[in-house]
C-alpha positions as CSV (number, residue, x, y, z in Angstrom):
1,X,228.7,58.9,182.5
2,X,228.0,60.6,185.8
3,X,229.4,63.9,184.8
4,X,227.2,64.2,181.6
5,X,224.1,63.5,183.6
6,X,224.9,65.4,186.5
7,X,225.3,68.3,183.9
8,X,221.7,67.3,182.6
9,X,219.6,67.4,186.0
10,X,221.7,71.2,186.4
11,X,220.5,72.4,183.0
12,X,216.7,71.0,183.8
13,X,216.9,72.3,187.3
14,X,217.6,75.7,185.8
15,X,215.6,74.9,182.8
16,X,212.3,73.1,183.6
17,X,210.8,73.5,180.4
18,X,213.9,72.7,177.9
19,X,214.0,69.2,176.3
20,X,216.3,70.2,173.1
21,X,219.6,69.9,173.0
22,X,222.7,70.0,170.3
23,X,226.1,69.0,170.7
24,X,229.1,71.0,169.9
25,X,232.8,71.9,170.5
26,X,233.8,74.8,172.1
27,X,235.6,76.5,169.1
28,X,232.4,76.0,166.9
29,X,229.8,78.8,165.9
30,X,226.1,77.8,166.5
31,X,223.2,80.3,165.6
32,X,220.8,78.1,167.4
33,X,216.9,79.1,168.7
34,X,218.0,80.5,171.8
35,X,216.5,78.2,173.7
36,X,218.5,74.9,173.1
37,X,220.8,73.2,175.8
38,X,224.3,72.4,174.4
39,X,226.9,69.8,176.0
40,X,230.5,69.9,174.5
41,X,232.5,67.4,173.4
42,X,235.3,69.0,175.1
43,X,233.9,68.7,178.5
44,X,232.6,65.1,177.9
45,X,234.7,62.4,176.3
46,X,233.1,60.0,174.0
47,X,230.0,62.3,174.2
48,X,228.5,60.8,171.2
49,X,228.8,57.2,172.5
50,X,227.5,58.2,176.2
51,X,224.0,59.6,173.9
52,X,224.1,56.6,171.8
53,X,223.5,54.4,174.9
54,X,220.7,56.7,176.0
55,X,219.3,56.9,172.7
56,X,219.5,52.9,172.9
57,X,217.4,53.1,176.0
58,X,214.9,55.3,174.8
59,X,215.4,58.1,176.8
60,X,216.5,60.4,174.1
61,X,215.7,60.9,170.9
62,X,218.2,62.1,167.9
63,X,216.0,64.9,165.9
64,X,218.8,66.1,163.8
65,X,217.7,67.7,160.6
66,X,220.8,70.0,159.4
67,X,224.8,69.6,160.3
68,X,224.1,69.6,164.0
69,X,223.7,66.7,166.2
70,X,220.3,67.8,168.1
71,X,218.2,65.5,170.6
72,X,215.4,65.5,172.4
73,X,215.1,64.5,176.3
74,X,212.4,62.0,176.6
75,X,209.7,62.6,179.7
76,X,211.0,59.8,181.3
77,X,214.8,60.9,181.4
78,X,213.7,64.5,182.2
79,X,211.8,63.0,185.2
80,X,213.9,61.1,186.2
81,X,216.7,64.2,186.1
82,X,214.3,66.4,188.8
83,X,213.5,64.2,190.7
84,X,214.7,65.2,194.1
């Protein structure tokens, strides 16, 4: 999945801070916090399956509470995402 976490350490890069993210398609309207990341499935096939692995390996965490998938990025993953 080296597209999907290439996409990750750009958004923390740009994002330090950020650890939430949801996951939508393109055509779908989100009223989200503002400050959320979001990764498409359009842009990354079996998207759900790619998170379930990381969500196996404890490096993210699923936080959903309403109709949208939402995660957290554990320290560790983050970390390991800016390091240079």
């Amino acid at each position: 999945m080296p597209d999907l976490i290439s996409e990750m350490r750009k958004d923390l890069t740009s994002n330090p801070l950020s650890r939430e993210f949801v996951i939508l398609k393109k055509s779908w309207v989100y009223g989200g916090k503002g400050y959320e990341l979001v990764y498409y499935f359009d842009d990354h096939p079996d998207l759900e399956n790619k998170l379930l692995i990381l969500q196996n390996y404890g490096l993210i965490q699923d936080i959903t509470y309403n109709n949208t998938k939402r995660y957290i990025i554990t320290e560790e993953l983050a970390s390991y995402l800016t390091r240079e």
